[in-house]
Every structure is written in C-alpha cells, then in structure tokens.
N, CA, C and O atoms as a CHARMM CRD file, in Angstrom:
* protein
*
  344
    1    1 UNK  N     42.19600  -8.31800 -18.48000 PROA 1      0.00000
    2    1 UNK  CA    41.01400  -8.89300 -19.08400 PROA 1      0.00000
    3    1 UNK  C     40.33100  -9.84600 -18.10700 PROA 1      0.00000
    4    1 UNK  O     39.13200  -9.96000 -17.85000 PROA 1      0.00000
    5    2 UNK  N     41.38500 -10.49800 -17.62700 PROA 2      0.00000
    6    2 UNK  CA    40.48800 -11.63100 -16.23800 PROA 2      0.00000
    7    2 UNK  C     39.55400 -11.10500 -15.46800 PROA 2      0.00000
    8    2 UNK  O     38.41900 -11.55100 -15.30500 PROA 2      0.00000
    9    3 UNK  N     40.26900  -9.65200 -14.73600 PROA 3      0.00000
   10    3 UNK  CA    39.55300  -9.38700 -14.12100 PROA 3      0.00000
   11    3 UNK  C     38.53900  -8.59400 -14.48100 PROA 3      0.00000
   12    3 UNK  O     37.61000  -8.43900 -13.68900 PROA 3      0.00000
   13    4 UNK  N     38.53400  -7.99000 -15.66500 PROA 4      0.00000
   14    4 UNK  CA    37.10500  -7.61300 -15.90000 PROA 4      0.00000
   15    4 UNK  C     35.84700  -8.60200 -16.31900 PROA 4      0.00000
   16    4 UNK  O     34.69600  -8.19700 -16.47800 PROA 4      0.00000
   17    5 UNK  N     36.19900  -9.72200 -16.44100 PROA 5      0.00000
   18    5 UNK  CA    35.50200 -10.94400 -16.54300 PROA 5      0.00000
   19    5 UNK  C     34.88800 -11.45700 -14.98200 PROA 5      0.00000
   20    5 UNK  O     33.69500 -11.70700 -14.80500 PROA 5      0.00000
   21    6 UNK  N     35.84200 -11.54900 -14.00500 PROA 6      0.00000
   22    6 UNK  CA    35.41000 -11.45400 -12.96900 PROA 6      0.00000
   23    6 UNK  C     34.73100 -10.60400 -12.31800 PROA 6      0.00000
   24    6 UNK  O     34.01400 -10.91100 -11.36600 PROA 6      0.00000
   25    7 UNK  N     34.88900  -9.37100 -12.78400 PROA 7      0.00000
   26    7 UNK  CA    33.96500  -8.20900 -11.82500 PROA 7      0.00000
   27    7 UNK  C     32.70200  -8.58200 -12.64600 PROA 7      0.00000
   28    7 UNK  O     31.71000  -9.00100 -12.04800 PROA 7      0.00000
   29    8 UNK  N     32.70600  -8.42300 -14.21300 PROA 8      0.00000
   30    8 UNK  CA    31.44900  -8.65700 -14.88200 PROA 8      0.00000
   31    8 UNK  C     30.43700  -9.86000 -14.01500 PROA 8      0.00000
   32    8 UNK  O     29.33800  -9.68000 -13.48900 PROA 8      0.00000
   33    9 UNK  N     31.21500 -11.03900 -14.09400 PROA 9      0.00000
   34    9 UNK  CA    30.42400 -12.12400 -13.43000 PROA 9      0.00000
   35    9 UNK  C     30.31800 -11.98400 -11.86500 PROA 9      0.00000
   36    9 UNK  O     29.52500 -12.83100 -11.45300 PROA 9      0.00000
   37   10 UNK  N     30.77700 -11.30300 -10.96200 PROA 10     0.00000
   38   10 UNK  CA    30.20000 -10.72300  -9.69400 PROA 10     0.00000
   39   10 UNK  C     29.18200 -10.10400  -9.53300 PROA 10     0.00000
   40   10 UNK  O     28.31300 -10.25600  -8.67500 PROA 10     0.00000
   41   11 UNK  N     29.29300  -9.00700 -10.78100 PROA 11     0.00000
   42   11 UNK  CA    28.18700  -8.09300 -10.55500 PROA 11     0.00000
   43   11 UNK  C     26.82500  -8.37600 -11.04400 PROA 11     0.00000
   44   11 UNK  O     25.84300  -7.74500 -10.65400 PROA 11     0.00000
   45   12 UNK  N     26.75700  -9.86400 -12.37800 PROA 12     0.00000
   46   12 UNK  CA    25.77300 -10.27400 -12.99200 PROA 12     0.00000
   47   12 UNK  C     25.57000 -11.11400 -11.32800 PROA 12     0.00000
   48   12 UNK  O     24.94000 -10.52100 -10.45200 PROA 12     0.00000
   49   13 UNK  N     26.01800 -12.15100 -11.12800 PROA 13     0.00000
   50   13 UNK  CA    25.44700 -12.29200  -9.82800 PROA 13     0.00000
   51   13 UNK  C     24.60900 -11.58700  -8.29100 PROA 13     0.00000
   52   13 UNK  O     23.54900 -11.89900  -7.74700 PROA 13     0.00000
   53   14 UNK  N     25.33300 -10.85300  -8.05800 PROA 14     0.00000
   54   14 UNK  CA    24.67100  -9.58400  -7.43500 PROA 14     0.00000
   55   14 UNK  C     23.65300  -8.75400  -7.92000 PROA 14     0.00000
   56   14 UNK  O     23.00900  -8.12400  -7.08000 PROA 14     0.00000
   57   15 UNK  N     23.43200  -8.65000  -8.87000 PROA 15     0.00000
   58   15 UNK  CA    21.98000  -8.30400  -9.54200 PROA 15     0.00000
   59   15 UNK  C     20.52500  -9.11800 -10.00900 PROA 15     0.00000
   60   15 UNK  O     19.43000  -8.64800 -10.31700 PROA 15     0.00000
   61   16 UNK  N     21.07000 -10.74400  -9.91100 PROA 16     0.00000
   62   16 UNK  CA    20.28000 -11.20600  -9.72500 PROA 16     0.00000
   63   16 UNK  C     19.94000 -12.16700  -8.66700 PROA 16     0.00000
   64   16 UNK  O     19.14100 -13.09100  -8.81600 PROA 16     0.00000
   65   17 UNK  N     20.62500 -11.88500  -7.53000 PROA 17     0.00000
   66   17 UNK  CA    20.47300 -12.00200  -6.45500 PROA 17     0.00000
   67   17 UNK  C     19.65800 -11.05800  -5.93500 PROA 17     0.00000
   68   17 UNK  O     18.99600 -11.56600  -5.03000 PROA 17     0.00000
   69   18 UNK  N     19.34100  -9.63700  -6.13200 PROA 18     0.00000
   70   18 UNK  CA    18.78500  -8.44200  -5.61900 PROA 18     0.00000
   71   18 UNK  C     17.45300  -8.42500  -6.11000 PROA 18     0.00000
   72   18 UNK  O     16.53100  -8.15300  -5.34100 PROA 18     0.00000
   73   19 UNK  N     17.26700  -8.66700  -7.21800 PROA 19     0.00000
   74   19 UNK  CA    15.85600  -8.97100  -8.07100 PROA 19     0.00000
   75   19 UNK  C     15.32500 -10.20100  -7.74300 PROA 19     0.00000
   76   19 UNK  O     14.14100 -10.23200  -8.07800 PROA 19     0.00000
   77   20 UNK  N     15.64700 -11.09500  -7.29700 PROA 20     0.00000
   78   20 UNK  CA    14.78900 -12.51400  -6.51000 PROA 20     0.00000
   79   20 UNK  C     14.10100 -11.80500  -5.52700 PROA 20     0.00000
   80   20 UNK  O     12.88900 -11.59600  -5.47600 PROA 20     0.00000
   81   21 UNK  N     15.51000 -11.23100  -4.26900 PROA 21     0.00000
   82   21 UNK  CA    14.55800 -10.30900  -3.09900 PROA 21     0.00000
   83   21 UNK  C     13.68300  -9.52500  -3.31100 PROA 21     0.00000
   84   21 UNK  O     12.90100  -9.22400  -2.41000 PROA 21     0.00000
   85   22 UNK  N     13.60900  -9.10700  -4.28900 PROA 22     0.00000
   86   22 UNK  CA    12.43200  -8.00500  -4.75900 PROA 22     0.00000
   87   22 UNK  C     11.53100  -8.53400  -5.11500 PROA 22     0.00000
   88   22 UNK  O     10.49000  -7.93300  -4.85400 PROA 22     0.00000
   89   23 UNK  N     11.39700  -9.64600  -5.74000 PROA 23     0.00000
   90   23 UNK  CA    10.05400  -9.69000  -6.35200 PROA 23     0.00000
   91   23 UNK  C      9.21000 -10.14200  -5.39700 PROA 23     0.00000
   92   23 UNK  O      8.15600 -10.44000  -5.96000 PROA 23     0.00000
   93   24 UNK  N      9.13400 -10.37400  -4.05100 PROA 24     0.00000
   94   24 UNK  CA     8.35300 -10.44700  -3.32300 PROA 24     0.00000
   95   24 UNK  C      7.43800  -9.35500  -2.72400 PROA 24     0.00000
   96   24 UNK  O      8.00600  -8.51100  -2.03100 PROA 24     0.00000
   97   25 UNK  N      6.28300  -9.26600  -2.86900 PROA 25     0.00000
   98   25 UNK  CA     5.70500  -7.68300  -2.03700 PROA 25     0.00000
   99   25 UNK  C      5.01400  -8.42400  -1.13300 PROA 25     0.00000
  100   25 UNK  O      4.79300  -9.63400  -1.08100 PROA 25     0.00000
  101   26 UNK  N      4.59600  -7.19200  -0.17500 PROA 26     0.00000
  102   26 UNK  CA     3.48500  -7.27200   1.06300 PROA 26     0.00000
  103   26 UNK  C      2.66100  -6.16300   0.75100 PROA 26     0.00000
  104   26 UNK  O      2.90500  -5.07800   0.22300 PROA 26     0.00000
  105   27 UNK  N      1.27300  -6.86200   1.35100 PROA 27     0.00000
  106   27 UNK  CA     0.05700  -6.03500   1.43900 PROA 27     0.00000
  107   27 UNK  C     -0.04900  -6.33400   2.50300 PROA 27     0.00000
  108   27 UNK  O      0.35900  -7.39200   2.98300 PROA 27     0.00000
  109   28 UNK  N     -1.05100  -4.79200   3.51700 PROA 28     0.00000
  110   28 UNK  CA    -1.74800  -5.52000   4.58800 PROA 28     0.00000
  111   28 UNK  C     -2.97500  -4.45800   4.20000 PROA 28     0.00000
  112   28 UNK  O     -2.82700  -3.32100   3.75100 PROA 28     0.00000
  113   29 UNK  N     -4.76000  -5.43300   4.62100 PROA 29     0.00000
  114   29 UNK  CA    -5.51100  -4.61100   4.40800 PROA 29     0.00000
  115   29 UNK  C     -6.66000  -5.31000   4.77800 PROA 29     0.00000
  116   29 UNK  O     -6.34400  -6.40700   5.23800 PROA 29     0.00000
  117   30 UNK  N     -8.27300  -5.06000   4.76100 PROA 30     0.00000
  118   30 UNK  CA    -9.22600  -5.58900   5.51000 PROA 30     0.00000
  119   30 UNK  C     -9.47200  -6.31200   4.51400 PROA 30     0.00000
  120   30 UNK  O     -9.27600  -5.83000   3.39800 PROA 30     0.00000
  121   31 UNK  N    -10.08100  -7.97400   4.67500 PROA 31     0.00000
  122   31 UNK  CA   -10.72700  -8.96800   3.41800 PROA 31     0.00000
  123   31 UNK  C    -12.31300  -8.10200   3.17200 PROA 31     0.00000
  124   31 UNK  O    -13.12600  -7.88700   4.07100 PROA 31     0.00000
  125   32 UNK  N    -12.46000  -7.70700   1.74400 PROA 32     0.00000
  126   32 UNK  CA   -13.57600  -7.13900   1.72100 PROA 32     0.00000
  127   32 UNK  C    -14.34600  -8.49900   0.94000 PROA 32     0.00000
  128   32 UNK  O    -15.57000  -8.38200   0.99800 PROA 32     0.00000
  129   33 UNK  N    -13.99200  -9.47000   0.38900 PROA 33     0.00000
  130   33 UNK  CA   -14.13900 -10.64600  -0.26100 PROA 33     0.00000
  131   33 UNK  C    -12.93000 -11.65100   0.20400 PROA 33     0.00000
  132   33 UNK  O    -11.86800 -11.25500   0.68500 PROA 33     0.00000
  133   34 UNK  N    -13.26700 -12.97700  -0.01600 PROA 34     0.00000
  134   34 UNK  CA   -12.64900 -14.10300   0.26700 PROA 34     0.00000
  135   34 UNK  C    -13.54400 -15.74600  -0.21700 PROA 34     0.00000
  136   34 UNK  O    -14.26300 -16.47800   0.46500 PROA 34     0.00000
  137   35 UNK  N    -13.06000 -15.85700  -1.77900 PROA 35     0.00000
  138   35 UNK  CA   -13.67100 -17.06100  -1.91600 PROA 35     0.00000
  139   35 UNK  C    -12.68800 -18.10600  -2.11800 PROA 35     0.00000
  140   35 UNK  O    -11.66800 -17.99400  -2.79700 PROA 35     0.00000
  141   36 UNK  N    -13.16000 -19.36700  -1.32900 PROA 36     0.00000
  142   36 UNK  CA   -12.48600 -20.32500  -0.80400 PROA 36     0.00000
  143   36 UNK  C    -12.59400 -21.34500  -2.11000 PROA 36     0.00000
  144   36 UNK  O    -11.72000 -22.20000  -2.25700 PROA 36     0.00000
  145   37 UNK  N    -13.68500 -21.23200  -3.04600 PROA 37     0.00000
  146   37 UNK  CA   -13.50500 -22.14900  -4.29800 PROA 37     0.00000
  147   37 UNK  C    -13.25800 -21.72500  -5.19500 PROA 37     0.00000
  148   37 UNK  O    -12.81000 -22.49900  -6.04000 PROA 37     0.00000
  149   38 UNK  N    -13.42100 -19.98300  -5.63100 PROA 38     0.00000
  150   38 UNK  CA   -12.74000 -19.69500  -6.71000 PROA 38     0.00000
  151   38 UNK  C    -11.67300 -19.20800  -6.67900 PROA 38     0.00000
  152   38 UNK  O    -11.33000 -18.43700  -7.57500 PROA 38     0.00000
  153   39 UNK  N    -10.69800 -19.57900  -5.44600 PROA 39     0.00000
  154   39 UNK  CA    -9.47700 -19.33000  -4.96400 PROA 39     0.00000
  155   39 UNK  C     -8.80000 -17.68100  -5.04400 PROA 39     0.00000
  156   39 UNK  O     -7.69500 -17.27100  -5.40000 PROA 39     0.00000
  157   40 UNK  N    -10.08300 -16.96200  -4.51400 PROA 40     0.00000
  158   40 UNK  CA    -9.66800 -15.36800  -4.60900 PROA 40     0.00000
  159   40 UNK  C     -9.90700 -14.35300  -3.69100 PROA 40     0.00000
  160   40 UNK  O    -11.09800 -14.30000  -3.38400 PROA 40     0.00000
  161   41 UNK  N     -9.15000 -13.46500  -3.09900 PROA 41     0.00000
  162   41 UNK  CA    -8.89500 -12.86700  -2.31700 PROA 41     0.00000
  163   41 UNK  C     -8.99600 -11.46500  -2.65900 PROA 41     0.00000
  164   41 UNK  O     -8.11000 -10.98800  -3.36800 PROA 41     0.00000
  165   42 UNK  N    -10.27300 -10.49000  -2.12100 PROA 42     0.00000
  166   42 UNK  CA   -10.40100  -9.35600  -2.45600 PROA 42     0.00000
  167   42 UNK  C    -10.06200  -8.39900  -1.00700 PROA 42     0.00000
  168   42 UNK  O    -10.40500  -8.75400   0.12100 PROA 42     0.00000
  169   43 UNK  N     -9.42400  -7.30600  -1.27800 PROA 43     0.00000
  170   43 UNK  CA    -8.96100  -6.34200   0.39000 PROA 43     0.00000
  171   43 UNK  C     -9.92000  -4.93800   0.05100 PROA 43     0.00000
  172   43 UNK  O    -10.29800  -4.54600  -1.05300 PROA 43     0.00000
  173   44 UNK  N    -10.10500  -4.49000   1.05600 PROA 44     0.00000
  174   44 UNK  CA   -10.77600  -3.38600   1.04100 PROA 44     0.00000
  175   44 UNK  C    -10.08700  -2.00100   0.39900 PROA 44     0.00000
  176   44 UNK  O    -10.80200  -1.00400   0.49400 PROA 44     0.00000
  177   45 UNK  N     -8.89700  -1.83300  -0.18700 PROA 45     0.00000
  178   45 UNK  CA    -8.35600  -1.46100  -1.20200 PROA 45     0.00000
  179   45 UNK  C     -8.38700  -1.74600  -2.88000 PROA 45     0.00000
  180   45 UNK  O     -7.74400  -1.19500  -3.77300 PROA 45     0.00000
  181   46 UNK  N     -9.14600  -2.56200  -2.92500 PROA 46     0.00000
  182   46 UNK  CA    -9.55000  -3.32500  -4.56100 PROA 46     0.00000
  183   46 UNK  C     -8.66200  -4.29700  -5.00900 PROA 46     0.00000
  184   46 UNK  O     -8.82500  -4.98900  -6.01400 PROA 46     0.00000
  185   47 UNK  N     -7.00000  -4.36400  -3.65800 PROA 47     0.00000
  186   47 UNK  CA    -6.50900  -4.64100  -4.60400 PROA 47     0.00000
  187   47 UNK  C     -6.98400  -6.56000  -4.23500 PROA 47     0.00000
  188   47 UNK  O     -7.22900  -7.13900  -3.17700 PROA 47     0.00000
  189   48 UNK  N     -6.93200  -7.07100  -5.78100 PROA 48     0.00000
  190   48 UNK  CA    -7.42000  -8.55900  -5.59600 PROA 48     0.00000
  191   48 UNK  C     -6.09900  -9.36400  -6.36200 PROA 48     0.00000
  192   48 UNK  O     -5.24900  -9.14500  -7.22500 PROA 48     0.00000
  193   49 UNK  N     -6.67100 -10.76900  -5.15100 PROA 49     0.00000
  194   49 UNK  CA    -5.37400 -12.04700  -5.26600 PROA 49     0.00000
  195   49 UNK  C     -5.72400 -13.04400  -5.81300 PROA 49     0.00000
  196   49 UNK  O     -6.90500 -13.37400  -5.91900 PROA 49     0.00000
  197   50 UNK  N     -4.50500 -13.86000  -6.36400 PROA 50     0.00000
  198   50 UNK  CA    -5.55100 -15.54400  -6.87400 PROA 50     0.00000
  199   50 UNK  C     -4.90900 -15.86400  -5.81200 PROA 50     0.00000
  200   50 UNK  O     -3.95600 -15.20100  -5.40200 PROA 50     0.00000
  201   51 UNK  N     -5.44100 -17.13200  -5.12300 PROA 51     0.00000
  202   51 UNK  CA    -4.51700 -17.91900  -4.33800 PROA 51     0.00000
  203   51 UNK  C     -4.12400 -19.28700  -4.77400 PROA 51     0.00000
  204   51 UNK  O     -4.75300 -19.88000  -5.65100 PROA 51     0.00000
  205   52 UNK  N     -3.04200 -19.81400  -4.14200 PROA 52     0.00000
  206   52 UNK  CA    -2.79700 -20.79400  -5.33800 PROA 52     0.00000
  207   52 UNK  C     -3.56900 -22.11900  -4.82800 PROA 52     0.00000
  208   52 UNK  O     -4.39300 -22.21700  -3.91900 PROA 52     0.00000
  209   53 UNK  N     -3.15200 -22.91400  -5.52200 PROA 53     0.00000
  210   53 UNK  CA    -4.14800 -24.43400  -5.40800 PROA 53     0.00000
  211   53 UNK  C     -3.67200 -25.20200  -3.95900 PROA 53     0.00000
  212   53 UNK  O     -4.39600 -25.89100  -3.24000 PROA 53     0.00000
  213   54 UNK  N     -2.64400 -24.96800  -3.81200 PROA 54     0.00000
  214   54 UNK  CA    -1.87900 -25.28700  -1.76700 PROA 54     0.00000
  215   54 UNK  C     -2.22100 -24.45300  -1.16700 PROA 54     0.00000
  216   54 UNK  O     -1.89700 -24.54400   0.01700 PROA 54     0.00000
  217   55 UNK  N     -2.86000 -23.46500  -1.47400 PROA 55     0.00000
  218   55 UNK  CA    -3.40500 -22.43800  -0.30600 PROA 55     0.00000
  219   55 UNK  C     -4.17800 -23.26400   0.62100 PROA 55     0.00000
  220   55 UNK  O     -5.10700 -24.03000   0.36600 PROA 55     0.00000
  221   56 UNK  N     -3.48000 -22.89600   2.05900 PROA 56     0.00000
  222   56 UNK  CA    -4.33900 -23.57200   3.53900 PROA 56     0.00000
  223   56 UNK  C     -4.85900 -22.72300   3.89100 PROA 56     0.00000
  224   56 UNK  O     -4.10600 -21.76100   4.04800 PROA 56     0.00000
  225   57 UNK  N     -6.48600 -22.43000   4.27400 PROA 57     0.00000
  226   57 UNK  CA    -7.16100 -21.59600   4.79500 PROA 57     0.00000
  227   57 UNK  C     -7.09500 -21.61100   6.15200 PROA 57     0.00000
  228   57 UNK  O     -7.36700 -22.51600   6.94100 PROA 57     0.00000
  229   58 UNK  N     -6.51300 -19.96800   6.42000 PROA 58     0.00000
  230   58 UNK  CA    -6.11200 -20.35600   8.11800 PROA 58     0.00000
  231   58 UNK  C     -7.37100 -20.07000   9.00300 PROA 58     0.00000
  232   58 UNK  O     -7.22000 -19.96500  10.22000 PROA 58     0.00000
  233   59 UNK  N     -8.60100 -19.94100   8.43600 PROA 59     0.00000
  234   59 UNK  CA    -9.62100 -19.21200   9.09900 PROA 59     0.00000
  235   59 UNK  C     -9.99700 -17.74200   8.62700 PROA 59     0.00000
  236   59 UNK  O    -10.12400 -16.91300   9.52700 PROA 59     0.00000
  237   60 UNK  N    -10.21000 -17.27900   7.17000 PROA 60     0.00000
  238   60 UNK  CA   -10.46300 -16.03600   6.75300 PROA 60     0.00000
  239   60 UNK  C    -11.87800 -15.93500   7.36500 PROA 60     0.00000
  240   60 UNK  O    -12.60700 -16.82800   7.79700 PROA 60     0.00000
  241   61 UNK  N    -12.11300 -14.23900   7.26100 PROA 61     0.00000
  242   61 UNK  CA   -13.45300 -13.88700   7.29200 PROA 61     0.00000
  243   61 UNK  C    -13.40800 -12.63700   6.71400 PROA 61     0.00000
  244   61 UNK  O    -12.44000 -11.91500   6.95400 PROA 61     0.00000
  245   62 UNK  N    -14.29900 -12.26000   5.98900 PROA 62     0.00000
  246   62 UNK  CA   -14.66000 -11.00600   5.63600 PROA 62     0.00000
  247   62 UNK  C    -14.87400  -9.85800   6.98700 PROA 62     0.00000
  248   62 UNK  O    -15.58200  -9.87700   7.99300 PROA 62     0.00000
  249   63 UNK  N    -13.87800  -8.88900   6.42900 PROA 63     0.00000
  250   63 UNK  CA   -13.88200  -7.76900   8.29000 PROA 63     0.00000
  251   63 UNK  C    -11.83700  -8.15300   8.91600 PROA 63     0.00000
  252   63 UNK  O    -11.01100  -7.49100   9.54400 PROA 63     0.00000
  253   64 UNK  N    -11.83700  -8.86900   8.58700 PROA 64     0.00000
  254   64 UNK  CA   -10.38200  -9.51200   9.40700 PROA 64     0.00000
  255   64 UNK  C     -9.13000  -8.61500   8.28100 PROA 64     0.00000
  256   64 UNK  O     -8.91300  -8.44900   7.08100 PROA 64     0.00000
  257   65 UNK  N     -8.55800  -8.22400   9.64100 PROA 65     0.00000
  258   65 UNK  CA    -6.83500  -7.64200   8.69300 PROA 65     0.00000
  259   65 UNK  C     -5.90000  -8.46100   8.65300 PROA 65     0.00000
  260   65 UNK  O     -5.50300  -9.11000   9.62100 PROA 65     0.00000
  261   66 UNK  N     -5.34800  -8.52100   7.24300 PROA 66     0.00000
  262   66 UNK  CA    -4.41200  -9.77300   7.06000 PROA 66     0.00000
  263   66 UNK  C     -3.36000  -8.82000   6.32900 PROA 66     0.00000
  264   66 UNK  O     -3.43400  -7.61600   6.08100 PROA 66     0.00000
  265   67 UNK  N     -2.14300  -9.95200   6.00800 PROA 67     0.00000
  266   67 UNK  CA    -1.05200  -9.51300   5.71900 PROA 67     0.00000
  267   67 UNK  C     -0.89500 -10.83800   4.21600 PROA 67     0.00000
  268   67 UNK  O     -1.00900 -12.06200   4.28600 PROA 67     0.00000
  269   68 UNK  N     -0.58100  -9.89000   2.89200 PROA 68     0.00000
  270   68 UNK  CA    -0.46600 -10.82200   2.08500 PROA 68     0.00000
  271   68 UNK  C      0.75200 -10.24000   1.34700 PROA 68     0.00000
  272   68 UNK  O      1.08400  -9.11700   0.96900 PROA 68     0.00000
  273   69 UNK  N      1.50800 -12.02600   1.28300 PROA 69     0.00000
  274   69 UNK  CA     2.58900 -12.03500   0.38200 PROA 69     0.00000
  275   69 UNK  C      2.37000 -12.42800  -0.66000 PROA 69     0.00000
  276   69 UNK  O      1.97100 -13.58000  -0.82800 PROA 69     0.00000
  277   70 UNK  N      2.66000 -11.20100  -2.09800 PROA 70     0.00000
  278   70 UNK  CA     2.36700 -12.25400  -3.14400 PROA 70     0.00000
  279   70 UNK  C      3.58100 -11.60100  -4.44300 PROA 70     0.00000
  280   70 UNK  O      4.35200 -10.66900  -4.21400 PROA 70     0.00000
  281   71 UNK  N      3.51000 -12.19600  -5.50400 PROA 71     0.00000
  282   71 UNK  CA     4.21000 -11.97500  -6.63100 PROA 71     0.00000
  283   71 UNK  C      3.55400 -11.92500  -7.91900 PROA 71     0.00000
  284   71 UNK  O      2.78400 -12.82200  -8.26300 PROA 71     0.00000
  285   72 UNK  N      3.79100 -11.02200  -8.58400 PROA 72     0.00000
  286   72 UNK  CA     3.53800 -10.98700 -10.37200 PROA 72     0.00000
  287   72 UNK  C      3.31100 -12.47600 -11.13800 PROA 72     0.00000
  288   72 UNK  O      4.35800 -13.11900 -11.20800 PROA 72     0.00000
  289   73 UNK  N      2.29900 -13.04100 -11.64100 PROA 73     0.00000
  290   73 UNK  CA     2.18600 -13.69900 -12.71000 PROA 73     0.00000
  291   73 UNK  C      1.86900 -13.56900 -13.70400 PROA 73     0.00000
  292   73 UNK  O      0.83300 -14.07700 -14.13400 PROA 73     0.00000
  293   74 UNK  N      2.57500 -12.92100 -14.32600 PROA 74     0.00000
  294   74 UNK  CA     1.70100 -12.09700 -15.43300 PROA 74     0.00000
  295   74 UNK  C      0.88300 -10.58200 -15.75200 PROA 74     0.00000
  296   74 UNK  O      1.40200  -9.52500 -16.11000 PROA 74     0.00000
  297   75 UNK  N     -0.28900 -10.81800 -15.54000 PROA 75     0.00000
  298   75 UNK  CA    -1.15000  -9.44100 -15.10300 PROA 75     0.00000
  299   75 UNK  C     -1.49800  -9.56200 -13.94600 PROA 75     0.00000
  300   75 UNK  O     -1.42500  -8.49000 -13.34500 PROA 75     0.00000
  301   76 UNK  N     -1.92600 -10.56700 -13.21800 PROA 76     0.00000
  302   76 UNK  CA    -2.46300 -11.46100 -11.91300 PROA 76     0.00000
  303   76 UNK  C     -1.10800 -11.14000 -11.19900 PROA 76     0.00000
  304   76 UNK  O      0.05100 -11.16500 -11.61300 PROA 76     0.00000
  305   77 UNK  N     -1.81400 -10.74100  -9.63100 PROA 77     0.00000
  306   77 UNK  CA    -1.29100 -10.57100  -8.57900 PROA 77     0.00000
  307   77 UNK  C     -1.37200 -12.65400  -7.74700 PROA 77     0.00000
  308   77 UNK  O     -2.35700 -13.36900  -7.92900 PROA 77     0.00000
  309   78 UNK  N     -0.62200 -12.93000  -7.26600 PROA 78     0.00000
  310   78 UNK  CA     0.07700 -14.52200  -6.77300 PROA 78     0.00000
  311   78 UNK  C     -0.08100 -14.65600  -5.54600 PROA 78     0.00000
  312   78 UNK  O      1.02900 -14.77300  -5.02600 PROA 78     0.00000
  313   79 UNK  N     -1.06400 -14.71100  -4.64800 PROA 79     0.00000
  314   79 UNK  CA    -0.60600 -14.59200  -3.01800 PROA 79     0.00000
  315   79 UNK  C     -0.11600 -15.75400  -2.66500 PROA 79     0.00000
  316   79 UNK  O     -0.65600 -16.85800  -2.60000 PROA 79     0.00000
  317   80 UNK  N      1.01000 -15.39200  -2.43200 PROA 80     0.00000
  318   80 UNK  CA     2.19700 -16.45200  -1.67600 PROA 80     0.00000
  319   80 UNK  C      1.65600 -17.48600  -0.04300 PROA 80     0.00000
  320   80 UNK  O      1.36500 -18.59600   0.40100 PROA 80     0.00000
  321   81 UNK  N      1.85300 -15.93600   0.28500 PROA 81     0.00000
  322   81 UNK  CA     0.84400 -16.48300   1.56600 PROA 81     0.00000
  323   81 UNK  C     -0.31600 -15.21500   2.40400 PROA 81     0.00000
  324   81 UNK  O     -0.38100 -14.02400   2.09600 PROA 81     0.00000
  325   82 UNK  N     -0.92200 -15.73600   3.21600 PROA 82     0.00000
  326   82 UNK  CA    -1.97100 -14.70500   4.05100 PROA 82     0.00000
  327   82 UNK  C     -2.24000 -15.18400   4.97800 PROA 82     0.00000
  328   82 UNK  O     -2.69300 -16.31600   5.15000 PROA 82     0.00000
  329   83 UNK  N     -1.90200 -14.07100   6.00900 PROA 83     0.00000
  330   83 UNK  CA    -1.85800 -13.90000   7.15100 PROA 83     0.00000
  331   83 UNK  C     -2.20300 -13.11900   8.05900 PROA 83     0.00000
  332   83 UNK  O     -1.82600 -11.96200   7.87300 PROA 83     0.00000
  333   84 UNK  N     -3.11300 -13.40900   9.51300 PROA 84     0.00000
  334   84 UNK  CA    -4.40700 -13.11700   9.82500 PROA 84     0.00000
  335   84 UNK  C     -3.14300 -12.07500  10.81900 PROA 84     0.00000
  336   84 UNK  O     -2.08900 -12.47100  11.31700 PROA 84     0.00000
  337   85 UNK  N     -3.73300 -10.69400  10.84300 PROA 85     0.00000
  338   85 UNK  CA    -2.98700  -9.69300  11.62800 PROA 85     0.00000
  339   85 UNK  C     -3.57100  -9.28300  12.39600 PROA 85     0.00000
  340   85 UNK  O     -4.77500  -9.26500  12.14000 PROA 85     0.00000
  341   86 UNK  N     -3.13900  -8.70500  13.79300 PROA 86     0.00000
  342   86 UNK  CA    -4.10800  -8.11600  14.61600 PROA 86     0.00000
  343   86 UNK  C     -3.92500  -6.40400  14.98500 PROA 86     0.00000
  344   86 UNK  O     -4.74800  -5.83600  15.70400 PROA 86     0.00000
C-alpha cells in the first residue's frame, strides 16, 4: 500500500511538473499592428496579444519579425515576452 501511495504521489508530481513546461508557447511572425497604449500586439498571421502592464518596449515597429512568448488567460492570448528577431 506504501508504495502505491508513493508511486501515486511521484507521478501526481511529474505531471504537474510537465504541464507548467507546457503552458508556455512561442510565436514568431511580422508585427502587422503594435499599440503601445492599448497594450496590443497584432502579427501578420491574425494571431493577436495583450501585453501586460510591465511590458518594456524594446523598440517595435510595424514590418519587424519578432518572437513572442505568451500563455492562455482565459480566451486572451498573454505575451510573456517579445522579441525583436532577425
């Protein structure tokens, strides 16, 4: 019985250890939009970001390929961070 208590609680650990790593995605794609006050980030794929309220603008421009990390909030896509690619 112990040890199926122990494997149980290994494996609940290990599974949510695996799902933290996951919930992070990457995009990379051209800024087809980028507004700096309504904190939102559009790529030339449609797909669109909020950014959050600590977002540091590293120098966007509309035309520039970036790399964005973001996560699920809900229905809203989260960009973690963005980053200017060459």
């Amino acid at each position: 019985m112990r040890k199926i208590i122990v494997s149980a609680a290994a494996a609940a650990l290990l599974a949510s250890g695996s799902v933290a790593f996951a919930a992070v995605k990457h995009t990379t794609g051209t800024i087809k939009t980028f507004d700096a006050t309504a904190m939102s980030l559009v790529l030339d794929d449609g797909s669109s970001f909020t950014l959050p309220k600590t977002f540091k603008d590293p120098g966007l421009q509309v035309g520039e390929k970036v790399r964005v990390s973001w996560d699920m909030s809900g229905k809203k896509k989260i960009a973690e961070s963005v980053k200017i690619t060459k």
